[in-house]
N, CA, C and O of each residue as an XYZ file, in Angstrom:
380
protein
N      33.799     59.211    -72.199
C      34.832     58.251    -71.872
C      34.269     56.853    -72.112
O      33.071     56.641    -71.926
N      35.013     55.997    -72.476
C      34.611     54.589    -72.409
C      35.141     53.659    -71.910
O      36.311     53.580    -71.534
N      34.203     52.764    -71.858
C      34.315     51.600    -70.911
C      34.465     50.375    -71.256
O      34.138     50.354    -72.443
N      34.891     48.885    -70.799
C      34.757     47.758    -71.196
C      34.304     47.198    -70.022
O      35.030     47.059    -69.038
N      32.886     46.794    -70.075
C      32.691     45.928    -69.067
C      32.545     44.124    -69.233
O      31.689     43.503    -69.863
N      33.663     43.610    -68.456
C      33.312     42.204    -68.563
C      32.810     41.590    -67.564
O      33.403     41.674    -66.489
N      31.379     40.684    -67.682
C      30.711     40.594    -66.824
C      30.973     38.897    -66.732
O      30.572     38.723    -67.883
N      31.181     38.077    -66.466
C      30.768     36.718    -65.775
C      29.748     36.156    -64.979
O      29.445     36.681    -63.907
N      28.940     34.687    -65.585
C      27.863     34.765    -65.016
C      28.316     33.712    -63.700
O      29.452     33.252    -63.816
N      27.717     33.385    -62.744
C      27.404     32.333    -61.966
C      27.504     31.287    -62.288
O      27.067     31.184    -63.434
N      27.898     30.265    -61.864
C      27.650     29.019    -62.190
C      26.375     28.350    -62.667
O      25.431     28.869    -62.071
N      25.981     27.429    -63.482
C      25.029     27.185    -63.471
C      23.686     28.068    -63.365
O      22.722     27.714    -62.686
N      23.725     29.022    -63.968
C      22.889     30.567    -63.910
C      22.143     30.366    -65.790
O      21.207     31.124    -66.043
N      22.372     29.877    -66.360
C      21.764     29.844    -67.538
C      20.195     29.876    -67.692
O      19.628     30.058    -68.769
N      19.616     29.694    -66.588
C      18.004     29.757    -66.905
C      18.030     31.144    -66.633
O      17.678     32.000    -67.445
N      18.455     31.374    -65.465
C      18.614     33.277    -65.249
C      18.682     34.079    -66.025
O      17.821     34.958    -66.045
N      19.637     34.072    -66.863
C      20.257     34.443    -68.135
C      18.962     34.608    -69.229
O      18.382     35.611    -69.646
N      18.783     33.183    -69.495
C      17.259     33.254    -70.764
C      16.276     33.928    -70.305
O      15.682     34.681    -71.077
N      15.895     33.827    -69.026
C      14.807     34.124    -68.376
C      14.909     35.701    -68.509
O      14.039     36.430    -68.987
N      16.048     36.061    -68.032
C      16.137     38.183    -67.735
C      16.155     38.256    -69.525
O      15.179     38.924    -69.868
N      16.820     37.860    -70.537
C      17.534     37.904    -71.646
C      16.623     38.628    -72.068
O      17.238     39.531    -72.634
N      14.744     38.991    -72.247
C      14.457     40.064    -73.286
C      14.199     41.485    -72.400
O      13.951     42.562    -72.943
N      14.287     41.319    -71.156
C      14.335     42.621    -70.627
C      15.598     43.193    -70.686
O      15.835     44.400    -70.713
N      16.367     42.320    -70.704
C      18.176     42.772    -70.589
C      18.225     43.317    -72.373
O      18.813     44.396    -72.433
N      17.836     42.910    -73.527
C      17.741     43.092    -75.015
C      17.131     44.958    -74.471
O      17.860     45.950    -74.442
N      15.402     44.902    -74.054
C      15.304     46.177    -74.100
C      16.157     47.143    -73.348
O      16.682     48.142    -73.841
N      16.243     46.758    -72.131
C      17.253     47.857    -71.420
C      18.304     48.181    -72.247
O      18.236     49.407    -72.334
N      19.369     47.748    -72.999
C      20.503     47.977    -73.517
C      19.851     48.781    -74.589
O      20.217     49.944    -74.753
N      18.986     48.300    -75.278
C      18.404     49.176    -76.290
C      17.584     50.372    -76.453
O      17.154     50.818    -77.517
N      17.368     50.977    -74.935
C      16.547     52.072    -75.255
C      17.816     53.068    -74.802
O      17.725     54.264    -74.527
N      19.031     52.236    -74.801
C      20.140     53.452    -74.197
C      21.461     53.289    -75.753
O      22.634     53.027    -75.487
N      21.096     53.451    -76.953
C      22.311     53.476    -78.117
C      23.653     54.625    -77.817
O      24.862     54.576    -78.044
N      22.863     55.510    -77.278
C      24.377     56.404    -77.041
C      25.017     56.192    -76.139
O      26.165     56.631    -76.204
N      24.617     55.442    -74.888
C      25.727     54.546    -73.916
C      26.020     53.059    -74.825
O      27.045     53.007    -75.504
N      25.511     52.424    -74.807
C      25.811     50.852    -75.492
C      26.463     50.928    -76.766
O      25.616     51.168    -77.627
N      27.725     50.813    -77.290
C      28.572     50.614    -78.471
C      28.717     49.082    -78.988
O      29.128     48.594    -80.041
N      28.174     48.514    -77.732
C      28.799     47.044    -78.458
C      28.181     46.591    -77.479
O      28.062     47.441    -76.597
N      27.634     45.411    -77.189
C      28.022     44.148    -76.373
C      27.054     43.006    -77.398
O      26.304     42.977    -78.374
N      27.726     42.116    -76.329
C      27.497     40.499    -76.344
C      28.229     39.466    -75.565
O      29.220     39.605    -74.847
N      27.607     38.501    -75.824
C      27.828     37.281    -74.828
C      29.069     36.500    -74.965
O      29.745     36.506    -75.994
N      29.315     35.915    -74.045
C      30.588     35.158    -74.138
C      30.448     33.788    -74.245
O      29.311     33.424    -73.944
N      30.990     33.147    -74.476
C      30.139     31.413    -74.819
C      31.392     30.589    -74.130
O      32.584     30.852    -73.970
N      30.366     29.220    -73.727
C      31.781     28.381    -73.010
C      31.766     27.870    -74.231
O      31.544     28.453    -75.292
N      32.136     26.187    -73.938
C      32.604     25.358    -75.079
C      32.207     24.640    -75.406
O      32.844     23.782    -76.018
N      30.355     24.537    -75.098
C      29.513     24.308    -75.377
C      28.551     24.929    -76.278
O      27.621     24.377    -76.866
N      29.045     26.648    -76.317
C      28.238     27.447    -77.427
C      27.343     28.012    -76.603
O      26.662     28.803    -77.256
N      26.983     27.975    -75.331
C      25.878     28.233    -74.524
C      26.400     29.647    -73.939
O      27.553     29.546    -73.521
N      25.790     31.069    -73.791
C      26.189     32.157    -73.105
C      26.413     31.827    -71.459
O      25.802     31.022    -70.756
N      27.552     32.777    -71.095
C      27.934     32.555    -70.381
C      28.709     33.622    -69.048
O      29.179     33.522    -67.915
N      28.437     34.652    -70.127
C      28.568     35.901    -69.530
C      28.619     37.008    -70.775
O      28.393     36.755    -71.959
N      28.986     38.340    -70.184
C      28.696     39.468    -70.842
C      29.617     40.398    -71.378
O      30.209     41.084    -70.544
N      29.961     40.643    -72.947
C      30.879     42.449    -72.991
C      30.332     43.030    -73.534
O      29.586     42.796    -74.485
N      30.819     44.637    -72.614
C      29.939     45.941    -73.274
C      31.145     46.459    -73.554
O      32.198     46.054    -73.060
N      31.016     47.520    -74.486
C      31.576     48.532    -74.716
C      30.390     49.950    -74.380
O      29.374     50.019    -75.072
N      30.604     50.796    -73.498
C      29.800     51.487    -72.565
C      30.856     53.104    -73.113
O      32.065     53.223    -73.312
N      29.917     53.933    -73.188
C      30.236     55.524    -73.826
C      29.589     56.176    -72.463
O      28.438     56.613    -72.489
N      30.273     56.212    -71.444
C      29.845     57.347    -70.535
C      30.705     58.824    -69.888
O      31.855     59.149    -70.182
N      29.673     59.632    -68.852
C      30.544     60.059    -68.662
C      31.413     60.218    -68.063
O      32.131     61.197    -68.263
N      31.693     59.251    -67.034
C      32.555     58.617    -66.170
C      32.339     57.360    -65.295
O      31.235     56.818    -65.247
N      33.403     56.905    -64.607
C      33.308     55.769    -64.459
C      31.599     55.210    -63.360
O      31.079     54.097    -63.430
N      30.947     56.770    -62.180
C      30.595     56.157    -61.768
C      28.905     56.010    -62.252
O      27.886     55.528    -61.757
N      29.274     56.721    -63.503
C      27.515     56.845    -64.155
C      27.584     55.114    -64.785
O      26.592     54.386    -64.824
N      28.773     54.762    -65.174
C      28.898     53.164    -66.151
C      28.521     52.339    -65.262
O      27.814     51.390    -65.603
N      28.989     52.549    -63.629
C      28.758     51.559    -62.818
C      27.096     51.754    -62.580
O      26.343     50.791    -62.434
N      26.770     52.785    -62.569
C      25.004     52.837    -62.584
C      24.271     52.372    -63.151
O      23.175     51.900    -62.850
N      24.908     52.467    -64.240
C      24.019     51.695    -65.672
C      24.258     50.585    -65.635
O      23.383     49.803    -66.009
N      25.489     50.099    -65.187
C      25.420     48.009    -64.638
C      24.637     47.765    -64.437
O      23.803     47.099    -65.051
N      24.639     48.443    -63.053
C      23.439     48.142    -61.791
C      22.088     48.361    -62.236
O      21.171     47.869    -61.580
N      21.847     49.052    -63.290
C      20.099     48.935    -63.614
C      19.819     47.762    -64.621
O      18.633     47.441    -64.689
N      20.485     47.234    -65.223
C      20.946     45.940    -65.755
C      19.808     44.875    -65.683
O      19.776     44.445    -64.530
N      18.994     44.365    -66.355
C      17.993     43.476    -65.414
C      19.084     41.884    -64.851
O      18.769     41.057    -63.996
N      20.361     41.927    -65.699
C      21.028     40.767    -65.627
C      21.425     40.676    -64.452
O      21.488     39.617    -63.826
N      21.876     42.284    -63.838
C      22.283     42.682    -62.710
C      21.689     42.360    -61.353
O      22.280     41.954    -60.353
N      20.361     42.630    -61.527
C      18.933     43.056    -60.979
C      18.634     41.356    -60.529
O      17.785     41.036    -59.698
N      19.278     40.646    -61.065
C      18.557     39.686    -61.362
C      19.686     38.640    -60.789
O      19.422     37.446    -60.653
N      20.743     39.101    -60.523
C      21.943     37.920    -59.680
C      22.619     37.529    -60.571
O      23.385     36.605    -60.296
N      22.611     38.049    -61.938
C      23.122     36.735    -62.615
C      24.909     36.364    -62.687
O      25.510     35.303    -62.861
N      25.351     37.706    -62.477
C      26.939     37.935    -62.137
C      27.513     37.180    -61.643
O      26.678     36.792    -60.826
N      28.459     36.543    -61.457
C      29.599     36.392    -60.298
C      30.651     37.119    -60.328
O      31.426     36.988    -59.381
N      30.998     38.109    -61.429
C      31.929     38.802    -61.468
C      31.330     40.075    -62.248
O      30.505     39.900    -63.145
N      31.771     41.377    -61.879
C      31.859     42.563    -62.990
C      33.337     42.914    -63.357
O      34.172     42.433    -62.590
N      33.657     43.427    -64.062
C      35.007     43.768    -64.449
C      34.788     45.225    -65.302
O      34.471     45.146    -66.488
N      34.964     46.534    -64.676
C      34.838     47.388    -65.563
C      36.209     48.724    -65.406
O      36.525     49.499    -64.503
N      36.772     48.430    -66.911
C      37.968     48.824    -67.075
C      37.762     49.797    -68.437
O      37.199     49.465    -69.480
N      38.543     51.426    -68.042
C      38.807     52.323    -69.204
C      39.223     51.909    -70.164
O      40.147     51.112    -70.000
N      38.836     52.173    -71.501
C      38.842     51.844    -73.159
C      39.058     53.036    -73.721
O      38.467     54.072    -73.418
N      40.077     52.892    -74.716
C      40.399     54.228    -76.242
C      39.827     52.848    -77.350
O      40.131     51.667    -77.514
N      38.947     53.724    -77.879
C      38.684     53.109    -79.181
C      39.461     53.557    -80.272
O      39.188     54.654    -80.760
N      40.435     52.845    -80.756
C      41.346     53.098    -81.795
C      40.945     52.650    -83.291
O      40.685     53.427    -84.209
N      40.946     51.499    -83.343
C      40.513     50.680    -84.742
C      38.619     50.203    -84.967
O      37.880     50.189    -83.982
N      38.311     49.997    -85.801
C      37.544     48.912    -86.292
C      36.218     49.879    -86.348
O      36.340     51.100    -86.445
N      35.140     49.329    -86.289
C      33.562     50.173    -87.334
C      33.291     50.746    -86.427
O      32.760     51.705    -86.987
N      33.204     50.990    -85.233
C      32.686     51.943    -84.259
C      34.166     52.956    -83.934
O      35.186     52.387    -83.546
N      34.145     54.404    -84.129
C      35.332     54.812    -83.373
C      33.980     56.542    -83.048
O      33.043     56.865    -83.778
N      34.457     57.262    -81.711
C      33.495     57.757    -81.086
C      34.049     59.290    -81.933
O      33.450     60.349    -81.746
């Protein structure tokens, strides 16, 4: 099943962010058959600002697990999670 998680950071959380950013790179990456997609969201400054995944699990509460081991997670950087069921219909990834 899949997932869309949209994550939002904190206010003023951007050192947080750089700081977790290459443990958060490996974590996502030693897991390719959960992780389909993500990346950052940018304000209007170009600066990240929060987070989307596209998450392949097998239900909702293994996706919320894998948030939570997150170093971004781990690490406060949230002010919001948002994780909502996805059909992948179109475009270069379909499962």
């Amino acid at each position: 099943m899949h997932f869309v998680a949209l994550c939002l950071d904190k206010p003023n959380s951007l050192a947080i962010r750089l700081e977790n950013r290459p443990a958060h790179l490996a974590f996502l990456g030693e897991k390719p058959e959960v992780v389909k997609l993500a990346g950052p969201f940018l304000d209007s400054a170009g600066q990240p600002c929060g987070s989307m995944l596209v998450l392949d699990c097998p239900d909702e509460d293994f996706a919320r697990a894998f948030l939570a081991g997150d170093p971004y997670a781990k690490a406060g950087l949230f002010a919001s999670v948002e994780l909502r069921p996805y059909k992948p219909v179109l475009g270069t990834y379909l499962p």
